[in-house]
C-alpha positions as CSV (number, residue, x, y, z in Angstrom):
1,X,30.0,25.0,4.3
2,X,27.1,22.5,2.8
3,X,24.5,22.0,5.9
4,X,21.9,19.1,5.3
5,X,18.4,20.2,4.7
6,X,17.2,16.5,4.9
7,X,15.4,16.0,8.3
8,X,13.0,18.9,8.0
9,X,10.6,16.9,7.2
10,X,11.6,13.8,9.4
11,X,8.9,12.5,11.2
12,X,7.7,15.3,13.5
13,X,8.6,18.2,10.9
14,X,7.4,16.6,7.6
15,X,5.5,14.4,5.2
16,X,5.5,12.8,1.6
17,X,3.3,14.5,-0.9
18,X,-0.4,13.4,-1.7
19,X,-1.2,11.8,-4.6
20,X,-3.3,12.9,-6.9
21,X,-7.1,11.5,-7.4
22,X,-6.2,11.1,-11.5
23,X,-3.8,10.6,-13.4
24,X,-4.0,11.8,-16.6
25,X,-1.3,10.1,-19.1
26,X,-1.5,11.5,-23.0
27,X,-5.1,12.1,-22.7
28,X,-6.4,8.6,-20.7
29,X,-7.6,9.0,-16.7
30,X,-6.2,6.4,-14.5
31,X,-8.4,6.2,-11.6
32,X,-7.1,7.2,-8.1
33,X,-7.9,3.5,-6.3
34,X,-4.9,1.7,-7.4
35,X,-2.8,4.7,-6.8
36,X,-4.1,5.2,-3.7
37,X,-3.9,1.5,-2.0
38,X,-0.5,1.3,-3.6
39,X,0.5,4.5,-1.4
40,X,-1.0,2.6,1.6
41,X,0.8,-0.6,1.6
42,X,3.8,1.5,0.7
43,X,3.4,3.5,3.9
44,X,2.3,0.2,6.0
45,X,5.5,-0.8,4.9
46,X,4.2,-3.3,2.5
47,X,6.6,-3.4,-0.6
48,X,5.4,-6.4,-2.4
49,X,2.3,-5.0,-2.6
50,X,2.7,-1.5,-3.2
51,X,4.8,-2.7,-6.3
52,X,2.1,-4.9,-7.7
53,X,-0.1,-2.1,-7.7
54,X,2.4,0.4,-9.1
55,X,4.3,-2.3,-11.6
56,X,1.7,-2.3,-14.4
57,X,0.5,1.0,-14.2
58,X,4.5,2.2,-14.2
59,X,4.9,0.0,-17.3
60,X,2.3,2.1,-19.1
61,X,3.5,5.0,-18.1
62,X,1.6,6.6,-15.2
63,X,3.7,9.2,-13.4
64,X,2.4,9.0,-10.2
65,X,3.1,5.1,-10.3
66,X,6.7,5.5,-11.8
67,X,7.5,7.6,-8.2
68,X,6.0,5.0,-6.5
69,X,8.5,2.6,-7.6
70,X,11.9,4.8,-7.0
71,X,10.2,5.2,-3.5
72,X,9.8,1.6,-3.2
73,X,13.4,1.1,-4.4
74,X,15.0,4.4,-2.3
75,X,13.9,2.6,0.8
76,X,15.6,-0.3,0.7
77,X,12.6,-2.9,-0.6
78,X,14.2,-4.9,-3.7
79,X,13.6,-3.0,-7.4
80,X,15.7,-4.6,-10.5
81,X,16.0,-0.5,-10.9
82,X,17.3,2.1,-8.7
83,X,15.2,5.0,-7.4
84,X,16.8,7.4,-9.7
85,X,15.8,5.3,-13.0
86,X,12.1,5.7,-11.9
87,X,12.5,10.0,-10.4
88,X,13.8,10.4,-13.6
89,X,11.2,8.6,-15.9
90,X,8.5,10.1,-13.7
91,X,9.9,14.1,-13.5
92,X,9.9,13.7,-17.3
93,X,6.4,12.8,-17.4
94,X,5.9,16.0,-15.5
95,X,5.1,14.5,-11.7
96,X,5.8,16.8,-9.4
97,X,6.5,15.0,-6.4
98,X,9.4,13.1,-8.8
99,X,10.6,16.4,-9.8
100,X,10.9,17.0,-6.0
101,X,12.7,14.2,-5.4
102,X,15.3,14.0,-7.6
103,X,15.5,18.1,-8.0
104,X,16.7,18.0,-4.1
105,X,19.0,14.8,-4.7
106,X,21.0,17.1,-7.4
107,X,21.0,20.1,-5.1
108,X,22.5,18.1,-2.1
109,X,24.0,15.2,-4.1
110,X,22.2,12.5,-2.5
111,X,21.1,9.1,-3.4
112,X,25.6,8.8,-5.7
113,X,24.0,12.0,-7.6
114,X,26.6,14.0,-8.4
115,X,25.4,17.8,-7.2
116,X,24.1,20.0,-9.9
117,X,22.6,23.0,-8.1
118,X,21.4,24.4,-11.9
119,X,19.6,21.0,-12.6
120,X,18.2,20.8,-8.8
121,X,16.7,23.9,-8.5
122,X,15.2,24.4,-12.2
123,X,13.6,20.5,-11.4
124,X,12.2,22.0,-7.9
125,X,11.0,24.8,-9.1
126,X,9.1,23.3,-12.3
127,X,7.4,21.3,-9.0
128,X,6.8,24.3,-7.1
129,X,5.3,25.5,-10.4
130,X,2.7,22.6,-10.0
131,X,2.1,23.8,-6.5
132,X,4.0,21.3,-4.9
133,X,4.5,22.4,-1.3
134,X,7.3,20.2,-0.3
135,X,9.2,22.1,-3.1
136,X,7.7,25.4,-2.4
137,X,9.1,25.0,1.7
138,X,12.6,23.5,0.7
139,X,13.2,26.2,-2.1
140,X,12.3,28.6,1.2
141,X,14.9,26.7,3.3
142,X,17.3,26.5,0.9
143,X,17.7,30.2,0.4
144,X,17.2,30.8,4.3
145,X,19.9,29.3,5.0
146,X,22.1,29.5,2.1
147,X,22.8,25.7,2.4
148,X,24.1,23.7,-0.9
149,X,25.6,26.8,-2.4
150,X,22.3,28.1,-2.6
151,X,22.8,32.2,-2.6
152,X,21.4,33.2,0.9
153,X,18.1,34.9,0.4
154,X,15.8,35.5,3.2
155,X,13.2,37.8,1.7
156,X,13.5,35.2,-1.6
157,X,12.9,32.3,0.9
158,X,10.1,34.4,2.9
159,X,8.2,34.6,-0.8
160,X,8.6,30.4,-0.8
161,X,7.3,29.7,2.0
162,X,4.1,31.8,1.8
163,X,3.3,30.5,-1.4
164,X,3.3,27.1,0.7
165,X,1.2,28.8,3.2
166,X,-1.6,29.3,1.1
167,X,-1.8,26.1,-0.2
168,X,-2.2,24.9,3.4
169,X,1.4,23.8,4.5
170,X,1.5,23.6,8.0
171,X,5.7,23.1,7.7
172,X,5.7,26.6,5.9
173,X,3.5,28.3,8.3
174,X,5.6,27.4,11.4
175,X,8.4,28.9,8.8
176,X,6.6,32.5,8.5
177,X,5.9,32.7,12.1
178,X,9.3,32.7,12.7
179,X,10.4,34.6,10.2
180,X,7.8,37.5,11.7
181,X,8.7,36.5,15.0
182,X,12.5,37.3,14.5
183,X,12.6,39.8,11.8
184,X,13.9,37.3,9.3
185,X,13.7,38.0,5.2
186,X,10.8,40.7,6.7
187,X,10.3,43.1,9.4
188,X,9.5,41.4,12.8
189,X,5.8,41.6,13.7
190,X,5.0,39.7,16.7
191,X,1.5,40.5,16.0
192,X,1.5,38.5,12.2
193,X,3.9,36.2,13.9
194,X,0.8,35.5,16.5
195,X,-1.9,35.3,13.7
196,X,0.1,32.6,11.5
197,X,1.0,30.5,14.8
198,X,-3.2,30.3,15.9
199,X,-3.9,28.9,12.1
200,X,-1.3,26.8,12.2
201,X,-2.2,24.9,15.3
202,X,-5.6,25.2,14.3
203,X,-4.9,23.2,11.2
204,X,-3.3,20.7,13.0
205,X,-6.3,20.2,15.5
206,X,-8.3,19.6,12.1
207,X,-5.9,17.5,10.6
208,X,-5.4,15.2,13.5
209,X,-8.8,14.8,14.7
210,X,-9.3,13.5,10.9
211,X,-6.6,11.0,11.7
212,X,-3.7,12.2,10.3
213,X,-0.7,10.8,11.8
214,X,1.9,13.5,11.0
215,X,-0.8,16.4,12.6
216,X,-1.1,14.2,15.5
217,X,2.6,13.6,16.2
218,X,3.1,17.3,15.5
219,X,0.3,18.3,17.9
220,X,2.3,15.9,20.4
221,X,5.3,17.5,20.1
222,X,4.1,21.3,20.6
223,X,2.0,19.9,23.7
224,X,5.6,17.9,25.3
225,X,7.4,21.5,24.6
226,X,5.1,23.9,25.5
227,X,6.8,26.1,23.2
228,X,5.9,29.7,25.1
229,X,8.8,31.7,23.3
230,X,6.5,34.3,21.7
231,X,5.5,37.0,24.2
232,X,2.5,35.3,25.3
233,X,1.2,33.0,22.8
234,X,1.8,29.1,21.9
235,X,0.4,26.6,23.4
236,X,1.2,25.9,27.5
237,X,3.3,22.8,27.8
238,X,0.6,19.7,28.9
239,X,1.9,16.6,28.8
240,X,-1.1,14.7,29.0
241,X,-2.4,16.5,26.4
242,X,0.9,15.2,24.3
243,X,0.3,11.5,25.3
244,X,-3.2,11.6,23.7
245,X,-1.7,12.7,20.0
246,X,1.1,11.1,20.8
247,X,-1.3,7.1,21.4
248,X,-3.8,8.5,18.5
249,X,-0.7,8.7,16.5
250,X,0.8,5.0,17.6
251,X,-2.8,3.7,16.9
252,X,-1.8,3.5,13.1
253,X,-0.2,1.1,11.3
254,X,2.5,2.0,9.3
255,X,6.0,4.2,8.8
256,X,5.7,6.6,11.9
257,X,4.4,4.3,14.3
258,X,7.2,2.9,15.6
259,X,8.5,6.6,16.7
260,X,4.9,7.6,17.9
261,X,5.3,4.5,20.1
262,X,9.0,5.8,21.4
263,X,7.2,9.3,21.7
264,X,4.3,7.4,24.1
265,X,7.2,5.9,26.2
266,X,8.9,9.2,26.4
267,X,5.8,11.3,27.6
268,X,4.9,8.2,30.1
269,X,8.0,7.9,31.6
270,X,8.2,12.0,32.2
271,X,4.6,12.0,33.8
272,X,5.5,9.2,35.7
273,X,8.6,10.9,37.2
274,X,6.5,14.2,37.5
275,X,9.5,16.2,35.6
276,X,8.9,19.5,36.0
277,X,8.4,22.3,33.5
278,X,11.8,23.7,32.0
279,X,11.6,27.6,32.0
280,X,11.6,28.6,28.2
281,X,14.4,31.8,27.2
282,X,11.9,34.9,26.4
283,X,11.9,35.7,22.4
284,X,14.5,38.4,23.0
285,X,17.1,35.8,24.1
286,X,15.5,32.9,21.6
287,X,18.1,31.7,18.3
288,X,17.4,32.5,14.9
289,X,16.6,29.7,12.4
């Protein structure tokens, strides 16, 4: 049965890749600014000028800007060329965030791609090849779970995700700790399992307090849980704790903020009905992925 691996990297679980300060197109450095203020409107929801940015610098055949534009066009803001057109042109200039893209549209046949698991994974991992990590993590879920008519692989997707790990993706870590946690693609060590959990959050605190809007709703969501299902450690549920990350997070302009500003309601409405603290199953009794 083909399970949807979209979603892990919906708001609260996920982020799009970085781009990179320069560009380097057959030889010639494109400097980062345009790049960078093009990504901004794009995320502030600002197509017109996000494509303005990203138009001339597409037509000369800068990768990074070539991805811009299938974004622009994949989320609905007018393109006289669909998102695939501009994936494609862009994975063949070697971006890897383009190779990401359109590797996981021909592994789960999104976006009217006809699914070519051959094509999808040899595009995901020539990303994961440029250390992409959003590659590196979905390669990890795809063989975790055996989803797409992926072979099932835990120990492969165990290798995935710490290659992510190391390149500091927080998605991947909270992937290893429950892999250690439960014994899953490696022998359970509640111990490593603890040590990959505290790095983790401690990323996130770093991240967030540097304004980053996906560590601060993530930060949110772990305080709102209180997810104590490892024999001792995580962080205590604290829901005013929550509502801070959650506002810092609603502060922003752009993509997330409407759900950080659900997630404020949310948190206000439960510490204004003082609901109590749901009882969490002990690890023993705790799911697998």
């Amino acid at each position: 049965m083909r399970k949807s691996a979209f979603g892990r990297r919906a708001p609260r679980k996920a982020a799009f890749a970085l781009l990179a300060i320069f560009a380097v197109i057959g030889g010639n450095q494109v400097a980062a600014g345009p790049l960078d203020d093009a990504e901004a409107a794009f995320k502030r929801g600002d197509c017109a000028k996000a494509r303005s940015l990203w138009q001339p610098l597409a037509e000369q055949g800068v990768a990074q800007a070539e991805t811009g534009l299938g974004k622009i066009s994949e989320n609905g803001c007018p393109d006289e060329h669909n998102a695939s057109f501009w994936y494609q042109k862009a994975a063949d200039h070697g971006d890897s965030e383009a190779q990401y893209r359109l590797g996981r549209r021909y592994v789960e046949g999104a976006l009217g791609f006809h699914p070519d698991l051959p094509k999808g994974l040899t595009l995901l991992q020539k990303s994961a090849a440029q250390n992409n990590t959003h590659s590196l993590a979905l390669l990890g879920d795809y063989y975790r779970q055996g989803s797409y008519d992926v072979p099932k692989d835990e120990a492969q997707a165990f290798q995935w995700y710490m290659k992510a790990v190391f390149l500091g993706d927080d998605i991947a870590m909270s992937r290893v700790v429950q892999a250690y946690a439960f014994g899953i693609g490696v022998p359970k060590d509640l111990a490593k399992a603890k040590h990959w959990y505290e790095k983790r959050i401690a990323l996130l605190q770093q991240r967030a307090g540097a304004g980053d809007v996906l560590a601060q709703m993530s930060l949110g969501m772990e305080y709102e849980l209180g997810l104590r299902v490892f024999n001792g450690f995580g962080v205590a549920r604290d829901l005013q704790t929550a509502l801070h990350w959650y506002q810092e997070a609603a502060s922003h302009d752009g993509q997330l903020q409407g759900m950080a500003k659900i997630d404020v309601t949310r948190v206000k409405n439960a510490i204004a009905s003082r609901e109590p603290i749901k009882p969490v199953a002990p690890i023993a009794n705790t799911p697998s992925l």
